[in-house]
N, C-alpha and C positions, 0 to 999 in steps of 0.2 A: 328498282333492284338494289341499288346501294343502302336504298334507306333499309331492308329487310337486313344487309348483312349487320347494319349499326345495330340494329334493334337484335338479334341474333348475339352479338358478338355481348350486348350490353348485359343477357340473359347470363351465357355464358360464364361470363364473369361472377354475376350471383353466386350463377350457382358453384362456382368454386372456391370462393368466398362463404358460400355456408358450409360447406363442406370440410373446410380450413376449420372454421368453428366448431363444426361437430367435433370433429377432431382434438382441440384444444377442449371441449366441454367432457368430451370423456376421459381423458388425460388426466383432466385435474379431477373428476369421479374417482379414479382410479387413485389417484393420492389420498382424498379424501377418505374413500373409502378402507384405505391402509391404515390411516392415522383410528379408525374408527375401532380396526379389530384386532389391534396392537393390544396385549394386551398390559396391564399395567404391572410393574413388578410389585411383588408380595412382601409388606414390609417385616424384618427380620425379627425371629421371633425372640420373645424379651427372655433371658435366662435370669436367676436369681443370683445374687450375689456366691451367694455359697457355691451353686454350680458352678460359675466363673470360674470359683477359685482352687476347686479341685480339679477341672477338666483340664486347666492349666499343667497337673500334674502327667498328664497323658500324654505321651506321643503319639500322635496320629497318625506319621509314618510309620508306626511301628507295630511288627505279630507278634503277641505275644503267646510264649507257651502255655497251654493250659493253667499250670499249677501259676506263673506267675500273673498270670492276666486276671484268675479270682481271686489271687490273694490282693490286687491292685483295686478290684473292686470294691474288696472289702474294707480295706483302710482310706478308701475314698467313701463309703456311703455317708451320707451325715441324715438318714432318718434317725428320730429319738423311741419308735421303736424297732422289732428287729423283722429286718426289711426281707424279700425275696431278692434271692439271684438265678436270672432268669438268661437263656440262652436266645440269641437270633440268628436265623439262619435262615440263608436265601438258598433254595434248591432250584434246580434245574427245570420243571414243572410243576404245576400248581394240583393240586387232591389230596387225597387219604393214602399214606406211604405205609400205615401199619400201624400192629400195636406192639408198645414193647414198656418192660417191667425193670425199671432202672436199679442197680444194685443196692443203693440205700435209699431210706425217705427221702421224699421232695419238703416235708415241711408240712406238707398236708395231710390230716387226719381224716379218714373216711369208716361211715360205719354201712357195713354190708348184713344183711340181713337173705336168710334163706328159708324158700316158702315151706310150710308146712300145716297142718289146721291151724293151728293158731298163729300163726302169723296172717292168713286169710280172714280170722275172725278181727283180730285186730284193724288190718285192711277196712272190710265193713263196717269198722263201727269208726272210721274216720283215723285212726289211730297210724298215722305214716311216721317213721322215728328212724330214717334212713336214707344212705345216699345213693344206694345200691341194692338190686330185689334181682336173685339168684334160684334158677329153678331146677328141677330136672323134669323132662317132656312130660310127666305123668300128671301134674300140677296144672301144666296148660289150659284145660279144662276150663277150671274151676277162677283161673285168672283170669281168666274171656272176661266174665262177668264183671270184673272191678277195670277194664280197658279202660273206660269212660275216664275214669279217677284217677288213675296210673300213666295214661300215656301223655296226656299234657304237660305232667311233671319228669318225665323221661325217663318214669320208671320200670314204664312194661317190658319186661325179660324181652330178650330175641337170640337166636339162634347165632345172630351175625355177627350180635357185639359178644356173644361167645356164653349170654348170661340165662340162656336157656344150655344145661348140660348134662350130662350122666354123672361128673364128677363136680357138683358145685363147693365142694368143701375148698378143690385146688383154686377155683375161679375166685373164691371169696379171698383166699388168702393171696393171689395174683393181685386184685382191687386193692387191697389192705396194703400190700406194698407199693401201692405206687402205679400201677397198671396205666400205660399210657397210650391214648390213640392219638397218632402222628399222622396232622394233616395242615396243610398249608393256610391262607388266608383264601377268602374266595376269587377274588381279584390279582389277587398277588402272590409269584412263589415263596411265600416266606410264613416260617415257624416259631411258634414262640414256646418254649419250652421250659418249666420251670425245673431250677435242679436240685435247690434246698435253700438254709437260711444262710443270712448271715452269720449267724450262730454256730453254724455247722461247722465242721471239723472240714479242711481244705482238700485234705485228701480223698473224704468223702465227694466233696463234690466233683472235686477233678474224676475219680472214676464215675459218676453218672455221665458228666461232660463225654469221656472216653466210651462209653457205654452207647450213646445216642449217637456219635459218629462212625461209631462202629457199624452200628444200624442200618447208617445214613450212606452207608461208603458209596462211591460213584454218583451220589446225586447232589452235594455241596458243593455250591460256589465261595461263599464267606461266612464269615460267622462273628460275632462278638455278645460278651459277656455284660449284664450289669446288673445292678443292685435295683428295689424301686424308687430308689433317690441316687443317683451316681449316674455319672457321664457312661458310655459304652466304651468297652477295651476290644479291640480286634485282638480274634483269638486263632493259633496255627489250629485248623481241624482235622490234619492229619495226624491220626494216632498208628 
């Protein structure tokens, strides 16, 4: 009988003894495994001398008003030629907020064209010389037929971008200024919006900038300004 408790008790032991070990093997699993899916930080990204040197000029704490936050951009760009100033704005939800037609050029020249038999013939014979194709319902028809050709390039009229109309002459001249669909990134709530040149006259762009937040009212979190060579200026969006 004694000899069974020895034999028992020697078990026993074992097995709490591996158990001890289990215990210390997954333990260190569990470090290991940390160390594994750490992941590594992201080295910083290299800016150019010239940005250094302007971004320097920026307050980072600081909002700036409309008018002064472009004019900061603009004597901060250092492109040699003449750059865009472009708006960023992080809204509240991510989609399509609308379309809206900002008071002055953005910088962008668009030419709009409106269907008629010849502009159809042209169509067929390959002849596309535009960035924009404006209809009214009657036209539809005969557009079916050129879908093939026209919608790859994003130019088949629709009803919903507003370019199927009874008045395309207003539609055209909407595009011609500037006509803008306001929609976020697909992943992310943020807009990028262009508002003119550098070139442009400050006033001019501050009221586009006023224009688009007017828009935008109740759905903006922040916003800033830049040029496409120049550091970004946090800009106040309440107008």
């Amino acid at each position: 009988m004694g000899s069974k408790k020895n034999v028992d008790m020697s078990v026993n032991n074992d097995v709490v003894k591996i158990v001890e070990n289990t215990q210390q093997v997954v333990e260190e699993g569990k470090t290991a495994e940390a160390d594994v899916v750490a992941a590594p930080k992201k080295e910083a990204r290299v800016r150019s001398k010239k940005y250094v040197a302007v971004r320097s000029q920026v307050d980072k704490t600081k909002i700036y008003d409309a008018f002064s936050a472009i004019e900061l951009v603009k004597k901060l760009s250092y492109s040699k030629f003449d750059g865009t100033i472009t708006v960023d704005v992080v809204v509240k939800d991510t989609g399509t907020l609308g379309k809206i037609t900002l008071p002055y050029s953005t910088g962008k020249s668009v030419k709009v064209a409106i269907v008629d038999d010849a502009v159809i013939a042209e169509i067929a014979a390959g002849n596309i010389d535009f960035d924009f194709l404006v209809t009214t319902p009657q036209f539809m028809p005969k557009l079916a037929k050129h879908a093939r050709v026209l919608g790859p390039r994003g130019l088949m009229p629709n009803p919903k971008n507003g370019t199927v109309t009874a008045n395309p002459e207003q539609k055209k001249s909407d595009l011609e200024k500037g006509e803008l669909n306001i929609k976020t990134e697909k992943k992310r709530p943020v807009i990028h919006v262009s508002l003119g040149k550098v070139s442009q006259d400050t006033k001019e762009l501050v009221e586009n900038f006023k224009a688009l937040m007017t828009f935008l009212t109740g759905k903006v979190v922040k916003s800033a300004v830049s040029a496409t060579m120049s550091p970004g200026v946090k800009v106040d969006f309440k107008v």
